[in-house]
N, CA, C and O of each residue as an XYZ file, in Angstrom:
700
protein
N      12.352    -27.720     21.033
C      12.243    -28.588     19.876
C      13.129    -28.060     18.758
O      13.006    -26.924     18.299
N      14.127    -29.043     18.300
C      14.283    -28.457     17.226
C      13.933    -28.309     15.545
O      13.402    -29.154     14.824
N      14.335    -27.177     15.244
C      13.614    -27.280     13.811
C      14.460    -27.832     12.700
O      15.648    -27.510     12.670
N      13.857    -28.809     11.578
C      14.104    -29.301     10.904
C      14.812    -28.551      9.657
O      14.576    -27.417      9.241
N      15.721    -29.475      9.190
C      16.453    -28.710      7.675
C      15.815    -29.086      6.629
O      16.107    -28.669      5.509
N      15.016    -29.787      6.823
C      14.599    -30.060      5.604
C      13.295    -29.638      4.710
O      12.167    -29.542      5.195
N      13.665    -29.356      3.085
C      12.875    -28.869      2.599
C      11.513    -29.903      1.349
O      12.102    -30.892      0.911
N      10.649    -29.861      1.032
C       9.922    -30.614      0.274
C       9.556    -30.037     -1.363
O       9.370    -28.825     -1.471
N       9.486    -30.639     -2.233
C       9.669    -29.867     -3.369
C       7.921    -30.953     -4.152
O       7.799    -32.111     -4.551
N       7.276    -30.191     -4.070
C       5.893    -30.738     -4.733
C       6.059    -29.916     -6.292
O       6.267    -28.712     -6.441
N       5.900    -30.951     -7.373
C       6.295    -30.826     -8.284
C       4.540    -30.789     -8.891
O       3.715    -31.559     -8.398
N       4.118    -29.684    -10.120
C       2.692    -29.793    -10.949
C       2.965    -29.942    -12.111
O       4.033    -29.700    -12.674
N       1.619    -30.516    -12.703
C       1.763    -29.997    -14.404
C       0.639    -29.044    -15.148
O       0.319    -28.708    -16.289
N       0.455    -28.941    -14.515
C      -0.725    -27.472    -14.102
C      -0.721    -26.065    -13.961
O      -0.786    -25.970    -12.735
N      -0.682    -24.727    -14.465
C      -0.544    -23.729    -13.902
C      -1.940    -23.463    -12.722
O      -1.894    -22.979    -11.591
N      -3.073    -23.963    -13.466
C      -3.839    -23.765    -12.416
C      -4.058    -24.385    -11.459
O      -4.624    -23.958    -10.452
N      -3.519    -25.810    -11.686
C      -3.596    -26.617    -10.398
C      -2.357    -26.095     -9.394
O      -2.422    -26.478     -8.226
N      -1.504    -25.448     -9.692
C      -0.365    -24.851     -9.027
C      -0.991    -23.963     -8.159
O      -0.897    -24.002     -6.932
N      -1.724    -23.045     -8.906
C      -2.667    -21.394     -8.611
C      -3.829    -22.399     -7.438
O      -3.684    -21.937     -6.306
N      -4.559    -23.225     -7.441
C      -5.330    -23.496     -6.457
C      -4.388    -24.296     -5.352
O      -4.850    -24.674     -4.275
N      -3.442    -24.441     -5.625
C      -2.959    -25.369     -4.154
C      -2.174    -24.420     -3.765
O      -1.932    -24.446     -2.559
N      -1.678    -23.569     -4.376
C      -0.352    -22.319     -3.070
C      -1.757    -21.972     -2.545
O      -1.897    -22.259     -1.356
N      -2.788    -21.447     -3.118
C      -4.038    -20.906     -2.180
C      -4.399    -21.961     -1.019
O      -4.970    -21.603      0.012
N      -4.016    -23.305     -1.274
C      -4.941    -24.024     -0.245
C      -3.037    -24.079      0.491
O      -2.969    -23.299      1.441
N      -2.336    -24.448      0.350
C      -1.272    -24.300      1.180
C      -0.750    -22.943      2.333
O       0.031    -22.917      3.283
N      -1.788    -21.724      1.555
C      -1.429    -20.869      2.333
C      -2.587    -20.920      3.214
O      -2.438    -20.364      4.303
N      -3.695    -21.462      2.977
C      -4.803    -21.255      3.860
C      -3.833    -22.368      5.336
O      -3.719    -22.201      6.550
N      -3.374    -23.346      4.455
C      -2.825    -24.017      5.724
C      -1.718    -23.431      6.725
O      -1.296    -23.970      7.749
N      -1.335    -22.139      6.154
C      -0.574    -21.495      6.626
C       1.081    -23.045      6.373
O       1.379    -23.555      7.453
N       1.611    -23.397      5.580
C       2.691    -23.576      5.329
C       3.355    -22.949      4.893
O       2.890    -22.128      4.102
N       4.841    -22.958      5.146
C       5.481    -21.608      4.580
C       6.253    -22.075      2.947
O       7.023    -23.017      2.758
N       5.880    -21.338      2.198
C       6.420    -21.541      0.893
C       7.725    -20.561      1.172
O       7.773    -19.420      1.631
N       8.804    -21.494      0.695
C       9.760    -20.667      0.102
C       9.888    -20.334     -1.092
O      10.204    -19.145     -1.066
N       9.815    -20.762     -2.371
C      10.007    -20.327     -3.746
C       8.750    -21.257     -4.484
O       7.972    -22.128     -4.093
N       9.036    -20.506     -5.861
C       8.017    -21.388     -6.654
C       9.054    -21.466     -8.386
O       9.191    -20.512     -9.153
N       9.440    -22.418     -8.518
C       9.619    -22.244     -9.638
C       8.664    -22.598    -11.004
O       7.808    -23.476    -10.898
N       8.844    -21.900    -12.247
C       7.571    -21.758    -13.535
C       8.569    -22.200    -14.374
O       9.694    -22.516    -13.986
N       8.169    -22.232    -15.570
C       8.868    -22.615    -17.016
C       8.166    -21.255    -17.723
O       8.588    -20.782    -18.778
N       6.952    -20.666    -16.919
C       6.429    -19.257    -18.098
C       6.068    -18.630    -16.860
O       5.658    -19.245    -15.875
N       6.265    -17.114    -16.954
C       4.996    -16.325    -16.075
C       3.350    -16.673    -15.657
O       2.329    -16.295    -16.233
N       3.461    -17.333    -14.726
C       2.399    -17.603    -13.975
C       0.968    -16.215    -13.938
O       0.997    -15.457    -12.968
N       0.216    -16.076    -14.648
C      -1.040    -14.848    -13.669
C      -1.613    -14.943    -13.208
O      -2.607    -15.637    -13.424
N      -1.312    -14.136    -12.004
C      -1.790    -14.539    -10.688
C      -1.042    -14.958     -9.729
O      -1.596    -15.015     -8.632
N       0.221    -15.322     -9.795
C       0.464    -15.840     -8.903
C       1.364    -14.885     -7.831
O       1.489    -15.003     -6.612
N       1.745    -14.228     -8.450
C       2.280    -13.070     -7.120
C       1.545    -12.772     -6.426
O       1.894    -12.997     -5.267
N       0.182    -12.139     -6.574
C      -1.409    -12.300     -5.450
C      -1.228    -13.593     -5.093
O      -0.519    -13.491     -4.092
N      -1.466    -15.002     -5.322
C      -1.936    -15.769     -4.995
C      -0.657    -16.218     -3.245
O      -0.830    -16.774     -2.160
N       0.308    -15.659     -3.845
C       1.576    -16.174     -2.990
C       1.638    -14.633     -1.950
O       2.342    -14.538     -0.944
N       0.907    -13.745     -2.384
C       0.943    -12.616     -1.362
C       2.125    -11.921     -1.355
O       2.671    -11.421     -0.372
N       2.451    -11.913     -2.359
C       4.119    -11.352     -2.587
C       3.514     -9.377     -3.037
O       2.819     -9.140     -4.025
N       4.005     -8.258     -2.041
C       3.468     -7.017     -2.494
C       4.021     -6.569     -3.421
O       5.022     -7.114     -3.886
N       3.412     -5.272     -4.002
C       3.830     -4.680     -5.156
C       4.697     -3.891     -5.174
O       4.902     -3.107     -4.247
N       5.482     -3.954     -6.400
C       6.882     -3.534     -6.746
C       7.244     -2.051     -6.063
O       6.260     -1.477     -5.595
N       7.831     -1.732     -6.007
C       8.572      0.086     -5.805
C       9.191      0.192     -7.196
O       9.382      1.338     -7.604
N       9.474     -0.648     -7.849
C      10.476     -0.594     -9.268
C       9.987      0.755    -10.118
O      10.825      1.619    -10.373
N       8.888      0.875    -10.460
C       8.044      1.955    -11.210
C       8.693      3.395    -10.557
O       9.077      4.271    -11.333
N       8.798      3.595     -8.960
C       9.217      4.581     -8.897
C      10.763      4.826     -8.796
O      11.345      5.829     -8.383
N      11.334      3.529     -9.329
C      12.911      3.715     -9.246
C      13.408      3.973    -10.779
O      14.564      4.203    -11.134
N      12.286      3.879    -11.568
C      12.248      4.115    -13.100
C      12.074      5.575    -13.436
O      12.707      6.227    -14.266
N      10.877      6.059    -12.458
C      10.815      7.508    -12.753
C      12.256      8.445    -12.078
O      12.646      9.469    -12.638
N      12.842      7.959    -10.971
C      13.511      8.321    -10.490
C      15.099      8.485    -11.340
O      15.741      9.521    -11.169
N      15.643      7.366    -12.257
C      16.189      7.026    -12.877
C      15.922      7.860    -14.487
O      16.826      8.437    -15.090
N      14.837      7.780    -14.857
C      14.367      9.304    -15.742
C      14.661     10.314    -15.712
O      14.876     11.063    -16.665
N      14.751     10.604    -14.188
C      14.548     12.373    -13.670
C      16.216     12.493    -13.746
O      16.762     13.518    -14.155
N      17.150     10.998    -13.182
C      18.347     11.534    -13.190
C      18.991     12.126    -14.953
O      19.738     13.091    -15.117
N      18.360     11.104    -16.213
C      18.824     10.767    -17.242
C      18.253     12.759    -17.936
O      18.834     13.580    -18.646
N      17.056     12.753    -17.312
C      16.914     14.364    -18.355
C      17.839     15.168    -17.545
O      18.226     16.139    -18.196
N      18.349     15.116    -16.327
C      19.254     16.183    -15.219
C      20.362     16.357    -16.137
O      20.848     17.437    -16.473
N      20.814     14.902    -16.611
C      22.095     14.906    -17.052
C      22.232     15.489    -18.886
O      23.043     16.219    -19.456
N      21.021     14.745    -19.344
C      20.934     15.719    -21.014
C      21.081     17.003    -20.786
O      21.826     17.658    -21.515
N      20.344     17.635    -19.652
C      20.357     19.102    -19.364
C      21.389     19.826    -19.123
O      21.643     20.872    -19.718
N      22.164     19.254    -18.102
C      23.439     19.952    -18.328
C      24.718     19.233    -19.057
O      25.811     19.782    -18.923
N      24.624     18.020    -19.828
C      25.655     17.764    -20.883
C      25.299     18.845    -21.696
O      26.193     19.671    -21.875
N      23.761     19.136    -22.461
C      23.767     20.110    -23.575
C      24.180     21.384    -23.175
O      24.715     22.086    -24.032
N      24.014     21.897    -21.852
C      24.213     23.057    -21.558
C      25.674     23.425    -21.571
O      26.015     24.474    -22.117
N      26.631     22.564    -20.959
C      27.960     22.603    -21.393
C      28.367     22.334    -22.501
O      29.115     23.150    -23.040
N      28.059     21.283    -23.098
C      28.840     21.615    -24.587
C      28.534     22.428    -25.831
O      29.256     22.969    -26.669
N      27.192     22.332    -25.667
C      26.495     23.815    -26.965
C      26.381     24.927    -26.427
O      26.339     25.858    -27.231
N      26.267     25.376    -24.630
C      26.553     27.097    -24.842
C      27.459     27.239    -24.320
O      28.027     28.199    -24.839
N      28.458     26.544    -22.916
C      29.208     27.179    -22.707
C      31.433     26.682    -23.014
O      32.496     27.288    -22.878
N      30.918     25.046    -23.531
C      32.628     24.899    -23.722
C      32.197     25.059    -25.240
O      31.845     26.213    -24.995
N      32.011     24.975    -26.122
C      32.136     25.111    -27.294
C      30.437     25.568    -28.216
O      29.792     24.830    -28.961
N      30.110     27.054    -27.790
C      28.934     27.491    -28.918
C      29.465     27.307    -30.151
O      30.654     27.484    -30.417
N      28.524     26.915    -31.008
C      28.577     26.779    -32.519
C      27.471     27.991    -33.004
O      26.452     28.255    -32.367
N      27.846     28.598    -34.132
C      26.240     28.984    -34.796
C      26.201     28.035    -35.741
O      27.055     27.840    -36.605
N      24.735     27.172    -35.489
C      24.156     26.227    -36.289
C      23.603     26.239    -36.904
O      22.643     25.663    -36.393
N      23.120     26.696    -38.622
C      22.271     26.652    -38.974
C      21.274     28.367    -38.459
O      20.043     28.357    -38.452
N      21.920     29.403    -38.158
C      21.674     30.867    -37.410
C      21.011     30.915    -36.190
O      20.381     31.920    -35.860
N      21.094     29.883    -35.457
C      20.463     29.289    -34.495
C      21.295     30.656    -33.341
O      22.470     31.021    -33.332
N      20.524     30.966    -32.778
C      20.990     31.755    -31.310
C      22.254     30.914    -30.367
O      21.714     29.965    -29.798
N      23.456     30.970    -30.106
C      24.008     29.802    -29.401
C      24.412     30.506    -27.721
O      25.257     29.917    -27.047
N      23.836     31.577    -27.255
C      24.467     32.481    -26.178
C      23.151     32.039    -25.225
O      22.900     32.696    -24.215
N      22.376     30.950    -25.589
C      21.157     30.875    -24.378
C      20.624     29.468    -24.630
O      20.333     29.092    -25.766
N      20.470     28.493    -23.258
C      20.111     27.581    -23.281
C      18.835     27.277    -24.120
O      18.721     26.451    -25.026
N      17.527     28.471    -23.414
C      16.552     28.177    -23.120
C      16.084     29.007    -24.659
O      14.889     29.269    -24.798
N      16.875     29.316    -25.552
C      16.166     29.145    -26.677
C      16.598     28.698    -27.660
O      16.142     29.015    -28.758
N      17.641     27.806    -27.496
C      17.620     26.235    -28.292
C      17.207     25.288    -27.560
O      17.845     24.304    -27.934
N      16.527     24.995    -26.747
C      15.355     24.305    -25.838
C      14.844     23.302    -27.388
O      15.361     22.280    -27.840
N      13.901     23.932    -27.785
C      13.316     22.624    -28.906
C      14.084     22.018    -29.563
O      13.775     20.927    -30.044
N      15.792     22.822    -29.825
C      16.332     21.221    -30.648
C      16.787     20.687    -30.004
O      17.412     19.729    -30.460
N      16.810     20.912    -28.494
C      17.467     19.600    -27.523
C      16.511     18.721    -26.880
O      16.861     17.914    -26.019
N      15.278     18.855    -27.285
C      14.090     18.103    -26.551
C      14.253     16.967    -27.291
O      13.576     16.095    -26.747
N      14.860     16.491    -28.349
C      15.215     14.496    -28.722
C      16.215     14.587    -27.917
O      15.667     14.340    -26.842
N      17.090     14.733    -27.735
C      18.503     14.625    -27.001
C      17.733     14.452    -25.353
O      17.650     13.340    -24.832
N      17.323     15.444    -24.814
C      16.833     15.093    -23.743
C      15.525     13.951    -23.286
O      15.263     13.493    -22.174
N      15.019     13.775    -24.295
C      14.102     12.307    -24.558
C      14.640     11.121    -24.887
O      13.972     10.137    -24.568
N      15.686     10.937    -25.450
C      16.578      9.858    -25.665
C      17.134      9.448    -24.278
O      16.917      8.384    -23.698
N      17.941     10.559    -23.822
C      18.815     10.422    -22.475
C      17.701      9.763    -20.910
O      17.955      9.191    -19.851
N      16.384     10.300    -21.638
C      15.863      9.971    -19.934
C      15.388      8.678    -20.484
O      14.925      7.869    -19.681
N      15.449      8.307    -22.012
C      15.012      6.797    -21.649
C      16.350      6.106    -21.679
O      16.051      4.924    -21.515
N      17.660      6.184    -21.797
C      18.408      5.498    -22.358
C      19.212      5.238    -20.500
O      20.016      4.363    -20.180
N      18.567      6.432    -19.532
C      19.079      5.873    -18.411
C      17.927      5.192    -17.369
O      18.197      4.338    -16.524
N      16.733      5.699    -17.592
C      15.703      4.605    -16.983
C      15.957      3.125    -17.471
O      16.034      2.309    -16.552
N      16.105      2.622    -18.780
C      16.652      1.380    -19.123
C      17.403      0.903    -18.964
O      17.353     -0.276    -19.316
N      18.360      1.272    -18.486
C      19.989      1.163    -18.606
C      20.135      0.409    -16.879
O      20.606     -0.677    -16.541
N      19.562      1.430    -16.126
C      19.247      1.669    -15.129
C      18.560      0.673    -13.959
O      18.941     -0.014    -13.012
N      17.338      1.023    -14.611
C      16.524     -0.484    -14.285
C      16.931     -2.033    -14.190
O      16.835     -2.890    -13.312
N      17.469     -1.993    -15.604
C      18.069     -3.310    -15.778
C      19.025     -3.558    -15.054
O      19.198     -4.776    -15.016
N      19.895     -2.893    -14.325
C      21.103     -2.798    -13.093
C      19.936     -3.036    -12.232
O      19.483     -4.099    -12.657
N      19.437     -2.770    -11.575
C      18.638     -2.573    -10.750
C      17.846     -4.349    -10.101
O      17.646     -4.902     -9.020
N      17.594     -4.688    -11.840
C      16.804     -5.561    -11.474
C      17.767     -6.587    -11.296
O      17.705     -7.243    -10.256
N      18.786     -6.876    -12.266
C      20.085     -7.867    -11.999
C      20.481     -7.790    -10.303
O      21.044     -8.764     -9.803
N      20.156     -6.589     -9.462
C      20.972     -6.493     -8.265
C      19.736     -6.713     -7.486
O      20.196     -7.088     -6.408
N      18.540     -6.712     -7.375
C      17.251     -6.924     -6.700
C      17.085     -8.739     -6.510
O      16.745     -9.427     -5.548
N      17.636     -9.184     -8.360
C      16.705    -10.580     -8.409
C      18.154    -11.240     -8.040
O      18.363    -12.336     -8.561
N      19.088    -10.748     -7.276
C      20.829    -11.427     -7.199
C      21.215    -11.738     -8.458
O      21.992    -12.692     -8.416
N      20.994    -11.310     -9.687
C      21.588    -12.105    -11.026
C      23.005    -11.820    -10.948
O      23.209    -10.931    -11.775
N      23.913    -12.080    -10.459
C      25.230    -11.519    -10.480
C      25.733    -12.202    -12.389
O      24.989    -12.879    -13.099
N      26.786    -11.852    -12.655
C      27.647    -12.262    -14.070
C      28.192    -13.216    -13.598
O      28.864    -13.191    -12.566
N      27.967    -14.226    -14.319
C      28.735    -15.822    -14.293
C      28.134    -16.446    -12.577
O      28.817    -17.104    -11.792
N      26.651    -15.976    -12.363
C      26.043    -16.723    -11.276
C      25.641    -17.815    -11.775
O      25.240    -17.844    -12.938
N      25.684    -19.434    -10.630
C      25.482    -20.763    -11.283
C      23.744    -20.788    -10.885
O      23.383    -20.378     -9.782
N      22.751    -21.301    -11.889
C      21.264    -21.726    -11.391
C      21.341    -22.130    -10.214
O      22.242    -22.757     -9.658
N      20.082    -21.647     -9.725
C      19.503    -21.794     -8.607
C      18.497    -23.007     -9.285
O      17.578    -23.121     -8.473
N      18.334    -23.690    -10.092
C      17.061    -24.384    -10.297
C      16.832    -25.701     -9.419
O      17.687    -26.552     -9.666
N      16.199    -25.958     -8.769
C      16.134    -27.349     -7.733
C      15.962    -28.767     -8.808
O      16.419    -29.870     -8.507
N      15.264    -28.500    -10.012
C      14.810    -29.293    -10.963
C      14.778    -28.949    -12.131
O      13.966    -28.024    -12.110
N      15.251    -29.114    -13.562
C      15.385    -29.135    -14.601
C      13.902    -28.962    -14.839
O      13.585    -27.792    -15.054
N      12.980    -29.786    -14.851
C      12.194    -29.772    -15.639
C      10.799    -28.829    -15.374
O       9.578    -28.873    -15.520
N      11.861    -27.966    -14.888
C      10.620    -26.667    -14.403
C      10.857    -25.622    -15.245
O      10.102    -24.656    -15.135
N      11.966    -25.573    -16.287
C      12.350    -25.194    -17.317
C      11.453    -25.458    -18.536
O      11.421    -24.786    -19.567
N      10.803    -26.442    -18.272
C      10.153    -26.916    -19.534
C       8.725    -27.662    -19.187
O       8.165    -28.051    -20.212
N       8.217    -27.865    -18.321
C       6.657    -28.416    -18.857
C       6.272    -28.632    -17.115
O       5.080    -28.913    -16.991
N       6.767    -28.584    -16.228
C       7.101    -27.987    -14.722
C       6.889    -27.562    -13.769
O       7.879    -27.086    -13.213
N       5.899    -27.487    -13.203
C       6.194    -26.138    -11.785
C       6.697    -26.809    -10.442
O       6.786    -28.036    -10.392
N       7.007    -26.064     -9.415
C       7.697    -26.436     -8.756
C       7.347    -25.658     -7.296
O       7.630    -24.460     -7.301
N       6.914    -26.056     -6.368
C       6.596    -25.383     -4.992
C       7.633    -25.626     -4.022
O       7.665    -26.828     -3.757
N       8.506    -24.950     -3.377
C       9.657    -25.100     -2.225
C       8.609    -25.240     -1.191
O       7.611    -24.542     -1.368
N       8.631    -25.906     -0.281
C       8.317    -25.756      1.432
C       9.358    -25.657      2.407
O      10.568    -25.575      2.196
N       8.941    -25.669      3.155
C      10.158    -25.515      4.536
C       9.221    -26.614      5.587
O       8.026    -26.351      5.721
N       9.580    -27.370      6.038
C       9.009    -28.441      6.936
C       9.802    -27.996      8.743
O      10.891    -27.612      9.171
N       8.298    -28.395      9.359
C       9.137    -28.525     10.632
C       9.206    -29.469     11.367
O       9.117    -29.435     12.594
N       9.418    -30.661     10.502
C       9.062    -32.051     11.271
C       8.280    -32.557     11.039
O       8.457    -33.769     11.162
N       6.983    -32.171     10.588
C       5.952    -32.789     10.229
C       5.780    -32.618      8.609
O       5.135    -31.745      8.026
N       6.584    -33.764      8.008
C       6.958    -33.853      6.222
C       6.087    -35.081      6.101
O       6.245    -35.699      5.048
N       4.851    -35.761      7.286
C       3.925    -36.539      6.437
C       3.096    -35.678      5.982
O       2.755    -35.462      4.819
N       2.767    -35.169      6.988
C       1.563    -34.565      7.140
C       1.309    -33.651      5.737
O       0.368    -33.624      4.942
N       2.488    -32.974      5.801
C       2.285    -32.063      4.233
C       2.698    -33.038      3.192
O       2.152    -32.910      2.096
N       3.180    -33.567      3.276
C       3.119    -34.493      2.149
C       1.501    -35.311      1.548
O       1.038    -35.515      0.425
N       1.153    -35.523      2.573
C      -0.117    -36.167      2.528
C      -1.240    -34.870      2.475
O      -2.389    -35.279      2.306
N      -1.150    -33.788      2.558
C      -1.627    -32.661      1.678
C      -1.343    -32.100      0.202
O      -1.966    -31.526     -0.691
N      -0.365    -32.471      0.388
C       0.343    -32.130     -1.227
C      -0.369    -33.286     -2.242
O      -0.923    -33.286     -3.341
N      -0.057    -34.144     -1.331
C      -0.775    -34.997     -2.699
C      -2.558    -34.802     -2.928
O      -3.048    -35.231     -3.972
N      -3.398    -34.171     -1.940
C      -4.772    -33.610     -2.210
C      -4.160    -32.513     -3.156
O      -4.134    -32.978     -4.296
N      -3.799    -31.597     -3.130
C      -3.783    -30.485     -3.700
C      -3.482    -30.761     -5.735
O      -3.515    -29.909     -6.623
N      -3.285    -31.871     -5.810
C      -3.072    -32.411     -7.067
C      -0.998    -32.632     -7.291
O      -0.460    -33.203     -8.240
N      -0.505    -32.181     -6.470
C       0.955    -33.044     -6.522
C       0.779    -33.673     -7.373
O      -0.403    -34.016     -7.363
N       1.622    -34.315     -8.694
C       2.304    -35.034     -9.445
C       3.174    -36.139     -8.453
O       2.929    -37.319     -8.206
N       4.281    -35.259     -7.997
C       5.317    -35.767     -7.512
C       5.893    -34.781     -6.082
O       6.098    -33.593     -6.334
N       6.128    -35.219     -4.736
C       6.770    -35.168     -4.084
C       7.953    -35.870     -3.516
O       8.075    -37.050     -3.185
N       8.944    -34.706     -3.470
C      10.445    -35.034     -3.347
C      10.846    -34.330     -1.668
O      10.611    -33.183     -1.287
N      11.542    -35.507     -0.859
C      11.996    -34.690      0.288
C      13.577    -34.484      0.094
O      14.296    -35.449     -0.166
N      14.146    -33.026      0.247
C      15.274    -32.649      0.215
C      15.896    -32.566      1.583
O      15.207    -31.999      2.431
N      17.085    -33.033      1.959
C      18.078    -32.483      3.132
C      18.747    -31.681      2.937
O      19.494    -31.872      1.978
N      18.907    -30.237      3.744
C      20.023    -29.400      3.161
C      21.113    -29.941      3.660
O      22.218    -29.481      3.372
């Protein structure tokens, strides 16, 4: 048999009527491909079974690189390419000008966890520079939601579920 290209786009005006029908769509086991919002949905990453991030530890990870690097930028340029005496400050040892480099090294581990992340997430969520919308519908931008399906031939049948689930509007797409 073959499988169908085509996709169905059940349109809400509801966040919660959205939040109870991916639940009853997944009980039906249909496969959602995307969901588009106009706001952050809560709940709905549980509700769609989508697991939890690794991002948190690519932040700490991204930290650990940003203090590595305060550590030895300060270490090279205040003790060993250019000591200053500052203020009668000791300049022949890292580790006891330690407290006036602890902003410098607190700045640096946030300025590359942020920096960082945000690369991270642009390359995770595909945001490439000068990428064109992905949006299937405008008006999911603004007052909206939007459920992708994947059909395998049988686009009454879910259709004629979609509209129990509180559907507004169903649209059948051909790719």
């Amino acid at each position: 048999m073959e499988t169908s290209t085509k996709k169905i786009h059940a349109l809400y005006n509801d966040d919660d009527v959205l939040l109870h029908a991916i639940k009853d769509i997944r009980k039906k086991e249909y496969k959602i491909d995307e969901v588009f919002t106009p706001f952050p949905v809560h709940g709905l990453e549980k509700a769609l079974g989508v697991p939890h991030t690794r991002l948190a530890y690519a932040a700490f990870f991204y930290g650990i690189i940003g203090l590595s690097f305060a550590i030895w930028m300060m270490n090279y340029i205040m003790i060993e390419d250019w000591p200053q005496n500052i203020g009668g400050k000791p300049n022949f040892s890292y580790f006891q000008n330690m407290p006036a480099f602890v902003p410098v090294m607190f700045e640096m581990t946030v300025f590359f966890a942020a920096h960082l992340m945000v690369i991270t997430f642009y390359f995770r969520s595909r945001l490439w520079p000068f990428k064109d919308a992905e949006n299937p519908d405008p008006r999911t931008t603004d007052d909206m939601f939007l459920v992708e399906l994947s059909s395998d031939g049988n686009e009454k049948e879910i259709e004629e579920f979609l509209k129990k689930t509180g559907a507004v509007e169903i649209k059948l797409i051909e790719n």
